[in-house]
Kinemage of the C-alpha trace (Angstrom):
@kinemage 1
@onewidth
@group {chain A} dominant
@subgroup {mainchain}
@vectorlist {calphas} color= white
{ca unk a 1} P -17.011 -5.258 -95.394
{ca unk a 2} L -13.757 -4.469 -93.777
{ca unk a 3} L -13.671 -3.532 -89.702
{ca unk a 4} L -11.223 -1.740 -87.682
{ca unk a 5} L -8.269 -3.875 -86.870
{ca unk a 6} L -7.649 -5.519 -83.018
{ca unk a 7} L -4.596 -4.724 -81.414
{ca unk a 8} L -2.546 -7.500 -79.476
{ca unk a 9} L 0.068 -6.837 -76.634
{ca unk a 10} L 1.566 -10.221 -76.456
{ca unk a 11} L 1.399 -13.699 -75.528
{ca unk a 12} L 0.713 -14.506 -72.093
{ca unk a 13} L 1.511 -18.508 -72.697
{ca unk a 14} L 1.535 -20.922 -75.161
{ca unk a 15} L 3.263 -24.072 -76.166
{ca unk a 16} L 6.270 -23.949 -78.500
{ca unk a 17} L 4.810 -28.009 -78.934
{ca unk a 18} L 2.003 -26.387 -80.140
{ca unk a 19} L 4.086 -23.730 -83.331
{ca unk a 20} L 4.314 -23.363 -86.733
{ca unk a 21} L 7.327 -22.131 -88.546
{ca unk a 22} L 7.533 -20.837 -91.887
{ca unk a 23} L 9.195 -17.882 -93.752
{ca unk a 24} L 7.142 -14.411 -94.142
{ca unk a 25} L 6.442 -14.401 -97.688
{ca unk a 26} L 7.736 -11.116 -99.818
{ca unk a 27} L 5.494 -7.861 -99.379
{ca unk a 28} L 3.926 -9.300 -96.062
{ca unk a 29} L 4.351 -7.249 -92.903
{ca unk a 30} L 3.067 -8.951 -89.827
{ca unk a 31} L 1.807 -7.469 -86.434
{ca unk a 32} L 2.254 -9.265 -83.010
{ca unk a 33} L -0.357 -11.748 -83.250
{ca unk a 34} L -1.866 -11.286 -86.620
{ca unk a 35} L -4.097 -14.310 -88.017
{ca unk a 36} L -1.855 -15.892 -90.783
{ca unk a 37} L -2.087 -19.162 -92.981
{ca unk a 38} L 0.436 -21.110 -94.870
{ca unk a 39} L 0.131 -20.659 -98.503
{ca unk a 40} L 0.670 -23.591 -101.279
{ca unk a 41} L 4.550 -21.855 -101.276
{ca unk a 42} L 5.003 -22.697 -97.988
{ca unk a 43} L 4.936 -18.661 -96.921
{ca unk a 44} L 3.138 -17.203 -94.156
{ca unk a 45} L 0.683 -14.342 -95.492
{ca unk a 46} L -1.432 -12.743 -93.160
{ca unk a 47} L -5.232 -13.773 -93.246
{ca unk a 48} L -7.540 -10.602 -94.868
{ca unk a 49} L -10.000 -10.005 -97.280
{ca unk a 50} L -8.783 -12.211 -99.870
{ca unk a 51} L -8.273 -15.308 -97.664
{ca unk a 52} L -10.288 -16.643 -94.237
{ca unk a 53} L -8.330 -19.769 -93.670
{ca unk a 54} L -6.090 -19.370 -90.399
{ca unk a 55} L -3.022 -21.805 -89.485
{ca unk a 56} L -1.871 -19.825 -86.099
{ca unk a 57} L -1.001 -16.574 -85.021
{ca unk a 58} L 2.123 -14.397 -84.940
{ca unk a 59} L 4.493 -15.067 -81.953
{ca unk a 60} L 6.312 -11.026 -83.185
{ca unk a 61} L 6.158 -8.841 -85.717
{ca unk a 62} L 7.863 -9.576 -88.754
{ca unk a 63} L 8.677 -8.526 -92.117
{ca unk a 64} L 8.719 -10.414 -95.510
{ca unk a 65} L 11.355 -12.888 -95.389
{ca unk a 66} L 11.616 -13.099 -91.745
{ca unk a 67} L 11.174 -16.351 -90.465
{ca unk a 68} L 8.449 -16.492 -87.996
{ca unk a 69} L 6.590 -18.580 -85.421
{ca unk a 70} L 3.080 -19.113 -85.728
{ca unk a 71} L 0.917 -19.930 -82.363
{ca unk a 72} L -1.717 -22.592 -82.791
{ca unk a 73} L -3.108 -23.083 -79.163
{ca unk a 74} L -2.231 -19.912 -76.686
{ca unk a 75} L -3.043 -17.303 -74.522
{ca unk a 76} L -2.467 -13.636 -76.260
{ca unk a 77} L -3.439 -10.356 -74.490
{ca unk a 78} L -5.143 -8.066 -76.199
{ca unk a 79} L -5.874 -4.046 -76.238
{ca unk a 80} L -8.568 -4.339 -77.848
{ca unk a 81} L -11.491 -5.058 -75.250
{ca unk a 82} L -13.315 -8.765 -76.100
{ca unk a 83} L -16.513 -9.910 -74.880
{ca unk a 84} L -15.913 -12.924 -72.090
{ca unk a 85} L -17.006 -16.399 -73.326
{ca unk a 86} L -17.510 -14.969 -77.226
{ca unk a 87} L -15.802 -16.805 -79.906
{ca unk a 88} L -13.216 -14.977 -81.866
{ca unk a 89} L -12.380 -14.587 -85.393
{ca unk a 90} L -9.712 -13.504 -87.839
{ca unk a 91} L -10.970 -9.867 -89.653
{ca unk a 92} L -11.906 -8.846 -93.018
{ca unk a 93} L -9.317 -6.773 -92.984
{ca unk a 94} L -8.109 -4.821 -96.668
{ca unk a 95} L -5.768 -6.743 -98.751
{ca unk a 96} L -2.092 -7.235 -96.985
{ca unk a 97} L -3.156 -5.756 -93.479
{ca unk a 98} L -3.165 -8.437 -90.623
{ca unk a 99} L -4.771 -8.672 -87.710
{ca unk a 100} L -5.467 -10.378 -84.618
{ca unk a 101} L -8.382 -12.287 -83.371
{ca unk a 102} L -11.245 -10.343 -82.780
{ca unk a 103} L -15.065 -11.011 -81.210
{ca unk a 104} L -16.473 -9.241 -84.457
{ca unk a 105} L -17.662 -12.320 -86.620
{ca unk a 106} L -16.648 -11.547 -90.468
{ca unk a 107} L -19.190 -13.421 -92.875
{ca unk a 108} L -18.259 -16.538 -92.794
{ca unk a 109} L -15.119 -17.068 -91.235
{ca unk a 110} L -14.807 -19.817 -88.832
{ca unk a 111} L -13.539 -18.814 -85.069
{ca unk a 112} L -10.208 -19.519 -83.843
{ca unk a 113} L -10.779 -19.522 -80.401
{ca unk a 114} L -12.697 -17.407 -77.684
{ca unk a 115} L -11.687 -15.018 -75.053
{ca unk a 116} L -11.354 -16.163 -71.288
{ca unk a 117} L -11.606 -11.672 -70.130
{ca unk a 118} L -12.103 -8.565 -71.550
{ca unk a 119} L -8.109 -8.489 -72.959
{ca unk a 120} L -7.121 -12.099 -72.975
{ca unk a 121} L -8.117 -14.717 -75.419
{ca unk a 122} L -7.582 -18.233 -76.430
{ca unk a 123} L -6.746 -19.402 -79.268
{ca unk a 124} L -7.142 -22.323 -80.364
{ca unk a 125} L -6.621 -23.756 -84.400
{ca unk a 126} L -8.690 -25.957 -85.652
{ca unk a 127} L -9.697 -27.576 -88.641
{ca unk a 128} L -12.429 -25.287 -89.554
{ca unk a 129} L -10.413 -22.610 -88.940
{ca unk a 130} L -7.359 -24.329 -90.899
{ca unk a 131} L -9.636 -25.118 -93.363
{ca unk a 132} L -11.859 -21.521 -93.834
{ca unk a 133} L -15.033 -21.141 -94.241
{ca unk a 134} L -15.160 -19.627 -97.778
């Protein structure tokens, strides 16, 4: 099942302590916060369909071969509305489309954080969510 993708306006704080960085791997394209993960390469691919493992989220947009920043504990506003207190998850998006953190659960995929209002959430990587779920 694929769902209709969250949209993220930024990070609101975070902890550059508290980063990945790796290089976008070639035919990724990465939205402002998109779930990501590390792949045996050492690449950043965005987190869909085909993988539920998250290592952070993107600090920007980027574009294969971009090096990029990956947030694993932060605050990231959101335009998508969230439910207050519920955890959030990366999406079962399609192949090669990314996507931030959303309150939608996709089967099982473990949550990377929760959100704190309506538009702002926390995230917060974990092992689980390092790990995946399937």
């Amino acid at each position: 099942m694929t769902v209709d993708a969250a949209e993220a306006v930024g990070w609101d704080m975070y902890d550059p302590r508290m980063t990945i960085k790796a290089t976008v791997k070639t035919g990724e394209t990465v939205g402002i916060g998109d779930c990501c993960y590390i792949d045996s390469n050492g690449f950043i691919n965005v987190s869909d369909t085909t993988i539920d493992k998250t290592h952070g989220c993107a600090l920007m947009a980027a574009n294969a071969g971009d090096e990029l920043v990956l947030v694993t504990h932060g605050r990231l506003r959101m335009v998508t509305e969230q439910t207050p207190a519920a955890f959030v998850y990366a999406q079962d998006t399609i192949a090669g489309t990314g996507s931030p953190p959303d309150d939608t659960q996709a089967s099982g995929y473990e949550p990377v954080g929760f959100a704190i209002e309506a538009y702002l959430i926390f995230v917060h990587i974990d092992n689980l969510s390092a790990k995946g779920g399937n």
